[in-house]
N, C-alpha and C positions, 0 to 999 in steps of 0.2 A: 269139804275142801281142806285141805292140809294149810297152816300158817305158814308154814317156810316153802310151799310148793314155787313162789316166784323169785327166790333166792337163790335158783339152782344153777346160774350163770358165772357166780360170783365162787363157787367152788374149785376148776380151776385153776384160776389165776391165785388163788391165795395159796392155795398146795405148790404152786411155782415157785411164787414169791419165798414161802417158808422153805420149798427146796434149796434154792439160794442161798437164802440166809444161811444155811445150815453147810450149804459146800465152801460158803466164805469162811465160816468157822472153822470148818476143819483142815483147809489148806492153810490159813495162821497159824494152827494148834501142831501142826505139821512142822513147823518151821522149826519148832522147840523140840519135837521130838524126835525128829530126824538127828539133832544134837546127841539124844541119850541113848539110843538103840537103833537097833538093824532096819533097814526099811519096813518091809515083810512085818515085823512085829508093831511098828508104828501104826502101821495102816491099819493094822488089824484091833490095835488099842483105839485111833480115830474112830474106827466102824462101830464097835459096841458101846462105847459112849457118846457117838451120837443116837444111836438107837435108843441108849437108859436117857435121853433129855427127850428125845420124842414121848416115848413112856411118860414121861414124869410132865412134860407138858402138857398130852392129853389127858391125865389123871384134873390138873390143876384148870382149865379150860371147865372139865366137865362141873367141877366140882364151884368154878365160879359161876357159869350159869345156871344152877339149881335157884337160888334163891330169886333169880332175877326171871324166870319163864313164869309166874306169876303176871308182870306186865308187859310182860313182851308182845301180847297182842294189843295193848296199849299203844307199841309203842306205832306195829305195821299201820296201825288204823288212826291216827293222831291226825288232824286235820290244821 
């Protein structure tokens, strides 16, 4: 049986959640740079930066949980 097999509910809502977050970001980030250039070029500077934060946060996610799946079946099984 797989550790995370009862976790699979909670995927999701959290991809929703971080979609959000991510759309609230970039309609702020909008506001500024609709100030320095064309629309069209804005959007297009929004898209690929949030695309290199998604990169770079699953790089950094991955890279936190390595040391910690040592007790992670600690943690599902903790009584």
């Amino acid at each position: 049986m797989n550790l995370l097999s009862g976790s699979w509910w909670a995927l999701p809502p959290g991809g929703f959640i971080n979609g959000l977050a991510g759309f609230g970001t970039a309609l702020m980030s909008l506001g500024v740079w609709l100030q320095l250039m064309p629309p069209w070029q804005a959007v297009a500077v929004v898209a690929a930066m949030s695309a290199a934060s998604g990169v770079q946060s699953l790089w950094l996610i991955g890279r936190g949980l390595e040391p910690g799946m040592k007790n992670l079946k600690n943690f599902f099984t903790a009584v």
